[in-house]
C-alpha positions as CSV (number, residue, x, y, z in Angstrom):
1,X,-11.7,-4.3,-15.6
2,X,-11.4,-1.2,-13.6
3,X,-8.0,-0.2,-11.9
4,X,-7.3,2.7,-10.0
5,X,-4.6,5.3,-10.8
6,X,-2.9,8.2,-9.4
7,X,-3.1,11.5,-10.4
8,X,-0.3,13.9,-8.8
9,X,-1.3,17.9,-8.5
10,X,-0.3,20.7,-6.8
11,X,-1.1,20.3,-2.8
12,X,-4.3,22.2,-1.8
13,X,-5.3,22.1,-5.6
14,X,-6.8,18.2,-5.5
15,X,-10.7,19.2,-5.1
16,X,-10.5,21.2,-8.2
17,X,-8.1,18.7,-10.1
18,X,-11.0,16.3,-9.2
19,X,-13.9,18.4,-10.3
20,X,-11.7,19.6,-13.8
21,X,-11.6,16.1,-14.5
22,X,-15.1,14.9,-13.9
23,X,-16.5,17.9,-16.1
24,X,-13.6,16.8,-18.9
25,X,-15.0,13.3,-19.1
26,X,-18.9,14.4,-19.3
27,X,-17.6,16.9,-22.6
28,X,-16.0,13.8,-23.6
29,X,-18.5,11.7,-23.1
30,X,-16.5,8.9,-20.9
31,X,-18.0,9.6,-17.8
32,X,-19.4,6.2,-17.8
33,X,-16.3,4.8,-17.8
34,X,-15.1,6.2,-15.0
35,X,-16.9,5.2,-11.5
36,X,-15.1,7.3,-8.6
37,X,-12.7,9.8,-8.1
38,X,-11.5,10.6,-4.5
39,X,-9.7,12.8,-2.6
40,X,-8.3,10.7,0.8
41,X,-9.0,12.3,3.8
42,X,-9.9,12.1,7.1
43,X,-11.5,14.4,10.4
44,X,-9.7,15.5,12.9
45,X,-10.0,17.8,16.3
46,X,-7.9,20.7,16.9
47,X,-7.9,22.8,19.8
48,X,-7.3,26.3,18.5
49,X,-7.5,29.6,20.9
50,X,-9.1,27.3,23.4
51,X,-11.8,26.0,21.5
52,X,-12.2,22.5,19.7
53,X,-12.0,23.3,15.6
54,X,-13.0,19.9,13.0
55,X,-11.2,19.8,10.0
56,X,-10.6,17.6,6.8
57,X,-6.9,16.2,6.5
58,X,-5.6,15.0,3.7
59,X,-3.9,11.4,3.6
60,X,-2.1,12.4,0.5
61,X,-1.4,15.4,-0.2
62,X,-0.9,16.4,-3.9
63,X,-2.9,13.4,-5.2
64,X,-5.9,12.2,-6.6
65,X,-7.2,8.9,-6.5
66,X,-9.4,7.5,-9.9
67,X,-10.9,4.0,-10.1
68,X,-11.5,4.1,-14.0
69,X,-11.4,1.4,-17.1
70,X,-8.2,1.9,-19.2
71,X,-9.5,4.9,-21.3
72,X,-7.1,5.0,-24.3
């Protein structure tokens, strides 16, 4: 059964909290047992010096998000 868990990092650091731990499960060879690892965000429009800017915001910053099997 696969549950997901929380991983808590520094804010701005998730993408690379989230790649570190995918290339620490294929040297440990449990990569299998994990099936996504996610960073929430979403678009948005800004409207900077008069002209319309798309970004990626977070929904949580400071966390990661890993649906996984109990790896113990």
């Amino acid at each position: 059964m696969k549950n997901w868990y929380i991983v808590q990092s520094h804010s701005s650091f998730e993408n690379k909290v989230a790649q570190l731990i995918k290339e620490e499960a294929e040297k440990a060879k449990i990569q299998e047992k994990i099936e996504e690892i996610i960073v929430p965000t979403h678009d948005i429009t800004e409207v900077k010096r008069g002209k319309r800017v798309q970004r990626k915001k977070k929904y949580f910053p400071g966390y990661v998000l890993i649906k996984s099997e109990s790896i113990t």
